[in-house]
C-alpha positions as CSV (number, residue, x, y, z in Angstrom):
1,X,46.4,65.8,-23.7
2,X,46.9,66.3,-19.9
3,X,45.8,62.8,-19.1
4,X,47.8,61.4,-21.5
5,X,50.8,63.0,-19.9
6,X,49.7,62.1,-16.4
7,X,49.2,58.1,-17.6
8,X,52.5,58.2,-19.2
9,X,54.1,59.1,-15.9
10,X,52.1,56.7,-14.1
11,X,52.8,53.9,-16.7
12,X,56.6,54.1,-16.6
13,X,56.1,54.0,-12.8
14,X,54.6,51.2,-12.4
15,X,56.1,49.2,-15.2
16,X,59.1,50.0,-12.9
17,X,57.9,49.0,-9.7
18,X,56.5,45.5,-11.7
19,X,60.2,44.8,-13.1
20,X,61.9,45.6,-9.9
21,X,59.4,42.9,-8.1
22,X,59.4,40.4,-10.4
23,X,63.3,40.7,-10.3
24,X,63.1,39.9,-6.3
25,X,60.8,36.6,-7.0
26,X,58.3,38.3,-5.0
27,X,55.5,36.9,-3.4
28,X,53.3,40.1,-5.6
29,X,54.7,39.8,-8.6
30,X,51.9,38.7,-10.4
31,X,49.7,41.4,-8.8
32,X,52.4,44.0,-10.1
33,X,52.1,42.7,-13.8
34,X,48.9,42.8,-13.6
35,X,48.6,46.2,-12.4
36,X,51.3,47.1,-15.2
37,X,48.9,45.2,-17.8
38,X,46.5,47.2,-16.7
39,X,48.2,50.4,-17.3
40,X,49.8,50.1,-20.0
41,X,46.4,49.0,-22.0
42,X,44.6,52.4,-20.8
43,X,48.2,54.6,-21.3
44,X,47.8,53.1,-24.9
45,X,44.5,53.7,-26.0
46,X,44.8,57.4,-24.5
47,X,48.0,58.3,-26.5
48,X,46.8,56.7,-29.6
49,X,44.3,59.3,-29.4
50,X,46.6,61.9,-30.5
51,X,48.8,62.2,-34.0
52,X,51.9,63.4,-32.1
53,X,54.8,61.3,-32.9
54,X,55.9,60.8,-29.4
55,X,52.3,59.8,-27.9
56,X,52.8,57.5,-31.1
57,X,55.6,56.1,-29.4
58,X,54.3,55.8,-26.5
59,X,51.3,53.6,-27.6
60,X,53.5,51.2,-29.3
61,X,55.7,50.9,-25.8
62,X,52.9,50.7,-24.1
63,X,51.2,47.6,-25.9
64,X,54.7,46.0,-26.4
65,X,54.8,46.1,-22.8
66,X,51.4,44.8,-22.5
67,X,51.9,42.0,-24.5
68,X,55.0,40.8,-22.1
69,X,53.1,41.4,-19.1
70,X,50.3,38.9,-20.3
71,X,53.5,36.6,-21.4
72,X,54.2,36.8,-18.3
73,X,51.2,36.3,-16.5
74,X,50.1,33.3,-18.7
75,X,53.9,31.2,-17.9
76,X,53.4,32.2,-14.3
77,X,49.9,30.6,-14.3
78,X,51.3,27.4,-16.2
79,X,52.3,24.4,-13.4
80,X,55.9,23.8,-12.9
81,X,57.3,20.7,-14.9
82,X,59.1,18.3,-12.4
Protein backbone atom coordinates (compact mmCIF):
# COMPACT_ATOMS: atom_id res chain seq x y z
CA UNK A 1 0.00 0.00 0.00
CA UNK A 2 3.06 2.16 0.54
CA UNK A 3 3.85 2.35 -3.15
CA UNK A 4 0.58 3.07 -4.04
CA UNK A 5 0.76 6.14 -1.80
CA UNK A 6 4.21 7.14 -2.98
CA UNK A 7 2.91 6.84 -6.98
CA UNK A 8 -0.11 8.79 -6.08
CA UNK A 9 2.11 11.70 -4.90
CA UNK A 10 4.34 11.39 -7.71
CA UNK A 11 1.37 11.11 -10.26
CA UNK A 12 -0.33 14.38 -9.09
CA UNK A 13 3.16 15.86 -9.43
CA UNK A 14 3.88 15.34 -12.55
CA UNK A 15 0.39 15.61 -14.07
CA UNK A 16 1.11 19.12 -12.57
CA UNK A 17 4.29 19.85 -13.91
CA UNK A 18 2.81 18.35 -17.62
CA UNK A 19 -0.28 20.92 -17.45
CA UNK A 20 1.74 23.78 -16.27
CA UNK A 21 4.14 23.14 -19.56
CA UNK A 22 1.79 22.49 -21.92
CA UNK A 23 0.11 25.80 -20.74
CA UNK A 24 3.52 27.79 -21.64
CA UNK A 25 3.61 26.07 -25.37
CA UNK A 26 6.80 24.70 -24.32
CA UNK A 27 9.32 23.32 -26.36
CA UNK A 28 8.89 19.75 -23.73
CA UNK A 29 5.63 19.56 -23.58
CA UNK A 30 5.24 16.44 -25.32
CA UNK A 31 8.05 14.87 -23.23
CA UNK A 32 5.97 16.01 -20.09
CA UNK A 33 2.69 14.19 -21.32
CA UNK A 34 4.46 11.51 -22.02
CA UNK A 35 6.08 11.20 -18.80
CA UNK A 36 2.48 11.98 -17.23
CA UNK A 37 1.17 8.98 -19.55
CA UNK A 38 3.54 7.07 -18.20
CA UNK A 39 2.66 7.64 -14.65
CA UNK A 40 -0.53 7.72 -14.58
CA UNK A 41 -0.74 4.01 -16.34
CA UNK A 42 1.54 2.48 -13.47
CA UNK A 43 -0.32 4.85 -10.50
CA UNK A 44 -3.43 3.02 -12.02
CA UNK A 45 -2.68 -0.52 -12.16
CA UNK A 46 -1.04 -0.16 -8.47
CA UNK A 47 -4.16 1.34 -6.93
CA UNK A 48 -6.51 -0.94 -8.70
CA UNK A 49 -4.74 -3.44 -6.68
CA UNK A 50 -6.49 -2.51 -3.64
CA UNK A 51 -10.60 -2.54 -2.81
CA UNK A 52 -10.32 0.84 -0.92
CA UNK A 53 -12.66 3.25 -2.30
CA UNK A 54 -10.16 6.04 -2.56
CA UNK A 55 -7.31 3.99 -4.40
CA UNK A 56 -10.67 3.26 -6.46
CA UNK A 57 -10.73 6.73 -7.23
CA UNK A 58 -7.61 7.10 -7.82
CA UNK A 59 -7.35 4.53 -10.68
CA UNK A 60 -10.20 5.94 -12.48
CA UNK A 61 -8.36 9.62 -12.32
CA UNK A 62 -5.44 8.12 -13.20
CA UNK A 63 -6.64 6.36 -16.59
CA UNK A 64 -9.02 9.43 -17.29
CA UNK A 65 -5.94 11.24 -17.27
CA UNK A 66 -4.14 8.79 -19.31
CA UNK A 67 -6.54 8.77 -21.81
CA UNK A 68 -6.12 12.86 -22.38
CA UNK A 69 -2.48 12.60 -22.26
CA UNK A 70 -2.51 10.10 -25.34
CA UNK A 71 -5.37 12.73 -26.82
CA UNK A 72 -2.89 14.82 -26.49
CA UNK A 73 0.03 13.29 -27.71
CA UNK A 74 -1.75 11.89 -30.83
CA UNK A 75 -3.16 15.80 -32.03
CA UNK A 76 0.31 17.03 -31.26
CA UNK A 77 1.75 14.40 -33.58
CA UNK A 78 -0.94 15.27 -36.34
CA UNK A 79 0.65 18.04 -39.08
CA UNK A 80 -0.82 21.42 -38.84
CA UNK A 81 -3.62 22.22 -41.49
CA UNK A 82 -2.65 25.49 -43.41
Amino acid sequence: MSNCIKLNLHCAEVCHLAMRVVARDSDHAVSAVELCVNICAECATECEKYEYEQCLLSAEACRRTEAHCRNYLKQAAEPESI
